[in-house]
TORZA-481018 format. One record per residue: x, y, z of N, C-alpha, C in turn. Coordinates in pm, 1 decimal. Each point is the difference from the previous one (the first is absolute). Last residue first. Example, Ala and Ser with C-alpha at 12.3 -4.5 7.8 and 13.67 -1.06 7.14 Angstrom:
# TORZA-481018
+----------+----------+----------+----------+----------+----------+----------+----------+----------+
:      n.X :      n.Y :      n.Z :     ca.X :     ca.Y :     ca.Z :      c.X :      c.Y :      c.Z :
+----------+----------+----------+----------+----------+----------+----------+----------+----------+
:   1285.0 :   -225.0 :    708.0 :     82.0 :    119.0 :      6.0 :    -77.0 :    109.0 :     73.0 :
:     29.0 :   -572.0 :     -7.0 :    -89.0 :    119.0 :      0.0 :     90.0 :    120.0 :      0.0 :
+----------+----------+----------+----------+----------+----------+----------+----------+----------+
***
This chain:
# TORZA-481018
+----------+----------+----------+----------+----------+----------+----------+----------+----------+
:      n.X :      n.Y :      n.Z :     ca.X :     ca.Y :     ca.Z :      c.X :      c.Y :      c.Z :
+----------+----------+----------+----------+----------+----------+----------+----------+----------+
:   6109.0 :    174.9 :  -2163.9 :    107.8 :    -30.2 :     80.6 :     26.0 :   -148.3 :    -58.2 :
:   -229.6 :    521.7 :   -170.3 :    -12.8 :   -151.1 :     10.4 :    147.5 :    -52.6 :     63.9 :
:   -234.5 :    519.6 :     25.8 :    129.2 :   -107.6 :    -29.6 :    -24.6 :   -154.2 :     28.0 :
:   -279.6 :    494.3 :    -64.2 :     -4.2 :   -131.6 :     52.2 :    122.6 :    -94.2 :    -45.1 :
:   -234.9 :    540.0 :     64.9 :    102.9 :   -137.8 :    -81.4 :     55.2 :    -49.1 :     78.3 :
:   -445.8 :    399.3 :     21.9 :    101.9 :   -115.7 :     48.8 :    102.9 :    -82.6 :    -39.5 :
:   -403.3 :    434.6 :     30.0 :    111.6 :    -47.0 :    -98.6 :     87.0 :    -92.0 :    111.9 :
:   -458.8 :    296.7 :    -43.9 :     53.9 :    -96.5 :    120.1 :     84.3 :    -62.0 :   -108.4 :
:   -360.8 :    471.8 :     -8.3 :     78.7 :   -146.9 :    -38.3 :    115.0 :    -60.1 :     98.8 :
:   -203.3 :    439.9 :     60.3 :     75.9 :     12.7 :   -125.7 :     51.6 :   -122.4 :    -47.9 :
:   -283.6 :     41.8 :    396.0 :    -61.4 :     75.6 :    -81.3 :     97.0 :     23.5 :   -127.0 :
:    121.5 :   -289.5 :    421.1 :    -25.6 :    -53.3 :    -94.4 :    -93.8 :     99.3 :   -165.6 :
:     77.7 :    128.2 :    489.6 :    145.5 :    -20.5 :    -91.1 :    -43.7 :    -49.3 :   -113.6 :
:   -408.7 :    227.2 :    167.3 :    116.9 :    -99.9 :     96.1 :    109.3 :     25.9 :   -103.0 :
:   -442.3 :    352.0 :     36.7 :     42.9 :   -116.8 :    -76.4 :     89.1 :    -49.5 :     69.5 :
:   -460.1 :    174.2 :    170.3 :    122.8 :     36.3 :    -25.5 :     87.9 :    -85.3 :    -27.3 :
:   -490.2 :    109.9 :     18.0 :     16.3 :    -88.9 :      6.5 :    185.5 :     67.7 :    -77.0 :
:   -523.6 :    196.4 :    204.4 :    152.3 :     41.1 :    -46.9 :     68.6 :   -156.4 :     14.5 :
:   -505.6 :    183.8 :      0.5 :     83.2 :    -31.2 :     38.7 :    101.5 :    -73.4 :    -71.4 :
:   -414.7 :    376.2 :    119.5 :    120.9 :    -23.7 :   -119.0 :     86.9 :   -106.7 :     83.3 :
:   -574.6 :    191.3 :     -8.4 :    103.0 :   -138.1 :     59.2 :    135.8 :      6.9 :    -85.4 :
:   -354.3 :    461.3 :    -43.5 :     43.5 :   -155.1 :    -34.2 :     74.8 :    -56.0 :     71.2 :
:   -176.0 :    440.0 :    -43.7 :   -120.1 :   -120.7 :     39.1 :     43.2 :    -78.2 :    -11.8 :
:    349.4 :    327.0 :    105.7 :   -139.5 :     61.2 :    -24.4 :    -89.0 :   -151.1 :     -1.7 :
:    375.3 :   -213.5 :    188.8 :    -24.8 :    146.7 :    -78.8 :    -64.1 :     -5.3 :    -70.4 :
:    156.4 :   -313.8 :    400.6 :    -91.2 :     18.8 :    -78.1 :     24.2 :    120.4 :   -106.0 :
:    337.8 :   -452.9 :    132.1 :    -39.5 :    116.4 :     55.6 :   -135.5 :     88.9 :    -87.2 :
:    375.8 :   -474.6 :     48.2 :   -107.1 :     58.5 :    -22.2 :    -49.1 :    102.7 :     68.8 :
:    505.3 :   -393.7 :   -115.1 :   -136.1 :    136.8 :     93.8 :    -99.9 :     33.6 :    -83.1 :
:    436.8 :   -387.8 :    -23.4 :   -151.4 :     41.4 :    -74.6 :     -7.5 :    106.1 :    132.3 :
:    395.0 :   -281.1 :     60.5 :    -37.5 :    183.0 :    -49.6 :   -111.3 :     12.8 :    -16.6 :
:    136.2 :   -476.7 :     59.0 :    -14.3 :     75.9 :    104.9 :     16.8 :    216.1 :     46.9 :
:    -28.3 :   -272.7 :   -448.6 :   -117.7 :    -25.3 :     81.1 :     33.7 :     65.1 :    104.2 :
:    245.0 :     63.5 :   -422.9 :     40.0 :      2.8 :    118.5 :   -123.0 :      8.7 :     86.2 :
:     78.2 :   -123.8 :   -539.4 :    -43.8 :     92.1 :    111.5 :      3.8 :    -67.7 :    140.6 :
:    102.7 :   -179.4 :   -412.8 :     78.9 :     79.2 :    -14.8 :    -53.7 :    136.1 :    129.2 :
:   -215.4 :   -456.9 :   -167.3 :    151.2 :    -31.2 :    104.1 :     67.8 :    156.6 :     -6.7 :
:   -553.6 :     89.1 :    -56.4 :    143.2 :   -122.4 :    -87.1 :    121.7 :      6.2 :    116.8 :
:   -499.0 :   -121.3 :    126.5 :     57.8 :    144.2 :    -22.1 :    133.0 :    -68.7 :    -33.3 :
:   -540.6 :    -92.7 :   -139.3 :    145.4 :    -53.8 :     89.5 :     95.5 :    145.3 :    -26.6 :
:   -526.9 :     58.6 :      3.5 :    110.5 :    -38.2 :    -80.5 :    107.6 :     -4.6 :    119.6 :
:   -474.7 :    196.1 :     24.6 :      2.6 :    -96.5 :     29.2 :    106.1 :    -81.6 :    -85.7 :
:   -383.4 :    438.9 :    100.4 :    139.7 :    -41.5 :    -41.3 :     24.2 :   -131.9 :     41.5 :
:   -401.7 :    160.7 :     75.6 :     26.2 :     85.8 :    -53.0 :    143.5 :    -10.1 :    -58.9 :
:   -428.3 :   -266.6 :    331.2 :    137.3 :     -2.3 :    -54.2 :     20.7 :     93.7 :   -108.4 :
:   -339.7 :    -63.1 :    409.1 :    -34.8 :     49.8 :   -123.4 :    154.6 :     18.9 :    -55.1 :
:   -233.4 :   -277.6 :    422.9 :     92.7 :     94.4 :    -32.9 :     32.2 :    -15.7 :   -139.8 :
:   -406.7 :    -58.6 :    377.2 :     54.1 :    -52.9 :    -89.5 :    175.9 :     87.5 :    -46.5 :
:   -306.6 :    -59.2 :    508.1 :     63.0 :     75.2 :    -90.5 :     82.0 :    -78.4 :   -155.1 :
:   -504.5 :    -50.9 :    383.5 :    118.2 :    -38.7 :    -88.7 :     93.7 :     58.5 :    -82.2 :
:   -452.7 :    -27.2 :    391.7 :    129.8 :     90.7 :    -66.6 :    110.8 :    -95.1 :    -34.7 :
:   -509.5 :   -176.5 :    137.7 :    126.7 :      0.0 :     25.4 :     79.7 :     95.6 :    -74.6 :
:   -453.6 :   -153.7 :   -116.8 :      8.7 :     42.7 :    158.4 :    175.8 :     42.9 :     54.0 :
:   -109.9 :   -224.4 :   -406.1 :    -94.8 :    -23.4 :     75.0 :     40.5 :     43.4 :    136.9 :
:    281.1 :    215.2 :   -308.2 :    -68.1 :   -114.1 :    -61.6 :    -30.8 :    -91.3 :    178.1 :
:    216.7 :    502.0 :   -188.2 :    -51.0 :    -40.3 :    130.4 :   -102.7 :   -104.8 :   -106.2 :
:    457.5 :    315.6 :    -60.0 :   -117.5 :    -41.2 :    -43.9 :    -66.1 :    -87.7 :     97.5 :
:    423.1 :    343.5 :   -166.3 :    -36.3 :    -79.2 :    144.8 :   -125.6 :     -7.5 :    -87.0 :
:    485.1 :    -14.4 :   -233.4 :   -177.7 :     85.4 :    -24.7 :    -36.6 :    -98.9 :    105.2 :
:    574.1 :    152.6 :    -80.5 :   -157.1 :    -37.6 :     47.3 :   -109.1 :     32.2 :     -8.2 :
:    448.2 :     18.1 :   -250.3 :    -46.3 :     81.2 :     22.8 :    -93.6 :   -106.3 :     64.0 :
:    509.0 :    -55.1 :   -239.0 :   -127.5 :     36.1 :    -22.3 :    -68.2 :     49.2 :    121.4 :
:    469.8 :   -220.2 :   -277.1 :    -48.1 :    135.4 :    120.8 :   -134.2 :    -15.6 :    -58.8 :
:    451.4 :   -270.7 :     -6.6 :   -137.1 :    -44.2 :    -43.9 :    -47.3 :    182.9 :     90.1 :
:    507.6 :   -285.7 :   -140.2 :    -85.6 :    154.9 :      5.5 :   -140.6 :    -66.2 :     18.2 :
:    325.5 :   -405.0 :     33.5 :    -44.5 :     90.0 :    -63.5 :    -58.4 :    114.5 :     40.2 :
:    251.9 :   -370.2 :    205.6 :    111.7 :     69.6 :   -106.0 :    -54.2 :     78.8 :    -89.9 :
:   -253.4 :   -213.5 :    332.2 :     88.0 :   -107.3 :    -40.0 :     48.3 :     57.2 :   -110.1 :
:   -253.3 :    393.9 :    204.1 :    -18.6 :   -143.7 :     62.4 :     57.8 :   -136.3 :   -157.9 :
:    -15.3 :    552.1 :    193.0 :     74.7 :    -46.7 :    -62.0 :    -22.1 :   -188.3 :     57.8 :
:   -328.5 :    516.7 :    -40.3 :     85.8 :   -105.4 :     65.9 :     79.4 :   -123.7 :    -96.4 :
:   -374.1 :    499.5 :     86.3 :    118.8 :    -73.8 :   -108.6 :     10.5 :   -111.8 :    113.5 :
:   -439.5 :    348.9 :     14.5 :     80.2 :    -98.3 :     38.3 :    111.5 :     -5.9 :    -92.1 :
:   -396.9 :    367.3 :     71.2 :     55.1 :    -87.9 :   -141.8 :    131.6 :    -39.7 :    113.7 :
:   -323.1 :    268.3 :    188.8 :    -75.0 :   -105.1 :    -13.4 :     69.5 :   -117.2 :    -99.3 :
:    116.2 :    480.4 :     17.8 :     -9.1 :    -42.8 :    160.5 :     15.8 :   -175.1 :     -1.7 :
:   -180.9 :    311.1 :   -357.7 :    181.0 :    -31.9 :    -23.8 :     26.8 :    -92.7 :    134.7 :
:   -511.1 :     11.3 :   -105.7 :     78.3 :     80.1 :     83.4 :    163.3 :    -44.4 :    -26.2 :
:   -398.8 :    -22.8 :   -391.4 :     42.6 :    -87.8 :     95.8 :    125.4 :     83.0 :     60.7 :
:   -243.5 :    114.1 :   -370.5 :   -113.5 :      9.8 :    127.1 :     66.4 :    -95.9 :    100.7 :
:    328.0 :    -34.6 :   -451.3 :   -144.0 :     91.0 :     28.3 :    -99.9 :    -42.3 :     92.1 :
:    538.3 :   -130.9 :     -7.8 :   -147.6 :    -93.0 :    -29.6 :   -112.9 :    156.3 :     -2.2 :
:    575.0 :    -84.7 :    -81.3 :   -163.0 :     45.8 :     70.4 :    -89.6 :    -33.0 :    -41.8 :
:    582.2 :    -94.4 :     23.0 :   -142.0 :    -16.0 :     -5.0 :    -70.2 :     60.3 :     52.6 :
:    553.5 :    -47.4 :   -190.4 :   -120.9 :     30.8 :     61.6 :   -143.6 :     10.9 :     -5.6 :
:    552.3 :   -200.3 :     -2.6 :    -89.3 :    -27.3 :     -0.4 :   -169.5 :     52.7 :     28.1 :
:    619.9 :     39.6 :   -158.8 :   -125.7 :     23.8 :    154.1 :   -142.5 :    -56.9 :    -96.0 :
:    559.7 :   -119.0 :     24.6 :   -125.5 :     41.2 :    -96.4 :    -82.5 :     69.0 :     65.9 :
:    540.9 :     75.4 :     -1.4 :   -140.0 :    -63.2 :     48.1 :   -124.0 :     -9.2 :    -80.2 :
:    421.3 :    256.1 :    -22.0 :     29.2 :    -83.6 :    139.7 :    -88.5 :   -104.1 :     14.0 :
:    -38.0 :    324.2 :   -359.9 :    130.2 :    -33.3 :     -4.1 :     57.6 :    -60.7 :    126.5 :
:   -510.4 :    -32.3 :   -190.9 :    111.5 :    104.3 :     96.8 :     83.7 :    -65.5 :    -55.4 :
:   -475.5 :   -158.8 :   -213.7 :    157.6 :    -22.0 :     50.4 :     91.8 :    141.5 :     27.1 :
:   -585.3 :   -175.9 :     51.2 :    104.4 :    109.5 :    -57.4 :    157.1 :    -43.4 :     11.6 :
:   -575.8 :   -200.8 :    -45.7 :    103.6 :    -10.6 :     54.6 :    123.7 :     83.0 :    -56.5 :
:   -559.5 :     -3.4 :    120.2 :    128.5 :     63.0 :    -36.8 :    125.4 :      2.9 :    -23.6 :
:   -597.3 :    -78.5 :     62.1 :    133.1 :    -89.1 :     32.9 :    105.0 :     81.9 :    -62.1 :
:   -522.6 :     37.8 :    149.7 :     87.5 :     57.9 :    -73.9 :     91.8 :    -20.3 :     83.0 :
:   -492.6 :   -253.8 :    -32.4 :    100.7 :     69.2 :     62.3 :    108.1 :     42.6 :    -83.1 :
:   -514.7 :     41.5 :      2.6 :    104.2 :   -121.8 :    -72.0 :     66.3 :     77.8 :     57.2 :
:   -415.3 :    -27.2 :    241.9 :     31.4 :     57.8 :    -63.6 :    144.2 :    -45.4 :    -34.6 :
:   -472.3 :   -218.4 :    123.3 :    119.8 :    -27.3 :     54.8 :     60.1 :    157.9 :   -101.7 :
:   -443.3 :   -226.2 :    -50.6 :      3.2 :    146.8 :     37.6 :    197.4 :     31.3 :     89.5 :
:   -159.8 :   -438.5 :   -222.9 :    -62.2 :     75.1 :   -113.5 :     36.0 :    156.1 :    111.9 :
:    100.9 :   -373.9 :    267.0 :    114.0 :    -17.0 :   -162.5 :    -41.9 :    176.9 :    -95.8 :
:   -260.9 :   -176.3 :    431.4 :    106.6 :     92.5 :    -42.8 :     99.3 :     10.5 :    -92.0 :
:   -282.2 :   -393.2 :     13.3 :    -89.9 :    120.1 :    -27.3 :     44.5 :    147.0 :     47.7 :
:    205.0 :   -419.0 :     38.9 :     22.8 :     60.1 :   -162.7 :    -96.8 :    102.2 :     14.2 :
:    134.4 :   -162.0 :    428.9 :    108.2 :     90.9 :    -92.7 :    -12.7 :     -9.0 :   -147.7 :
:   -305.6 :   -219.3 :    279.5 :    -16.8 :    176.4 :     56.4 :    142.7 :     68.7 :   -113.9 :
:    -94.7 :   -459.1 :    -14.2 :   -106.6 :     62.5 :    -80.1 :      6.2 :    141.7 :      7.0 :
:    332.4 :   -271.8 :    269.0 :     33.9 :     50.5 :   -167.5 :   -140.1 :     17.3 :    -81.9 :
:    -22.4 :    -60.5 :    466.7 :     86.9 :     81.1 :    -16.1 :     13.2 :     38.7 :   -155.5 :
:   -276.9 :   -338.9 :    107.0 :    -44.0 :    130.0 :      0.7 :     56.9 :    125.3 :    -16.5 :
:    151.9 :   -472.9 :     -0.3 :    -90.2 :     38.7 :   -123.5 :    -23.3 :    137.4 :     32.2 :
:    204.9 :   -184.6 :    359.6 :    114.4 :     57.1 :   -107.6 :   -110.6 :     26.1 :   -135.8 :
:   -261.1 :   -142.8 :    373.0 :     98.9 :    141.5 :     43.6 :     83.2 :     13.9 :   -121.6 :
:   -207.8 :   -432.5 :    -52.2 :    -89.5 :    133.7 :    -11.6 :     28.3 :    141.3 :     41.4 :
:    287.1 :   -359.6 :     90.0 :    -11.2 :     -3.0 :   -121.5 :   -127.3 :     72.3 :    -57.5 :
:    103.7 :    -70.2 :    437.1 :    109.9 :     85.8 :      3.9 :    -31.4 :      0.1 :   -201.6 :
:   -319.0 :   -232.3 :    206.2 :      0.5 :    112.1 :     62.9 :     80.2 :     78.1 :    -60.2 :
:     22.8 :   -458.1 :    -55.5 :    -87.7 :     87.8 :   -111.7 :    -15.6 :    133.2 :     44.7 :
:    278.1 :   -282.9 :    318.7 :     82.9 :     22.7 :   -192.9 :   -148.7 :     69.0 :    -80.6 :
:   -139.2 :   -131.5 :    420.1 :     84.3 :    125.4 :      3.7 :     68.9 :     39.6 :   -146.1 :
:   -256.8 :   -399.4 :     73.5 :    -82.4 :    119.8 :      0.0 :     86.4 :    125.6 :      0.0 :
+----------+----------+----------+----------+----------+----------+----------+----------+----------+
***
């Protein structure tokens, strides 16, 4: 009984997120190369800069945004993905930052040693 429970909660969730699909506003993605860096920036129209997340989970960028919703009785926060790419060997994860300006999420992804290639020779033995 419970597995149909939790399987009528997830139907609903995703009925609720196509029927915000249609009034969702498209997001605006940016990506820029610095001469130190890339940066990365986002806004979402009617959505609080506040409210836009990043994070770095199994070597990828993912940033997005929570929609609280309430399926049978209960508050549920979905989270509304907006980016979502690996990050290359040439950036220095434990650099990433993020910060807000004017409406947008910029976050900064700064390059490593490896940003001009990786040259090696190899001597066979």
């Amino acid at each position: 009984m419970k597995k149909n429970k939790k399987f009528k909660d997830l139907l609903t969730s995703v009925d609720i997120l196509n029927t915000l699909s249609g009034g969702v506003s498209e997001p605006f993605v940016s990506i820029r190369e610095e001469a130190d860096r890339h940066e990365v920036r986002v806004r979402v129209p009617g959505i609080n800069k506040e409210t836009l997340q990043a994070e770095v989970h199994n070597n990828e960028l993912i940033i997005f945004y929570m929609i609280p919703m309430e399926s049978d009785g209960k508050a549920v926060q979905l989270p509304q993905i907006i980016y979502n790419n690996a990050i290359p060997y040439f950036i220095e994860i434990n650099g990433i930052q993020a910060h807000y300006e004017d409406n947008e999420l910029v976050v900064e992804l700064p390059f490593n040693e490896f940003s001009n290639g990786y040259n090696k020779t190899i001597k066979a033995s």
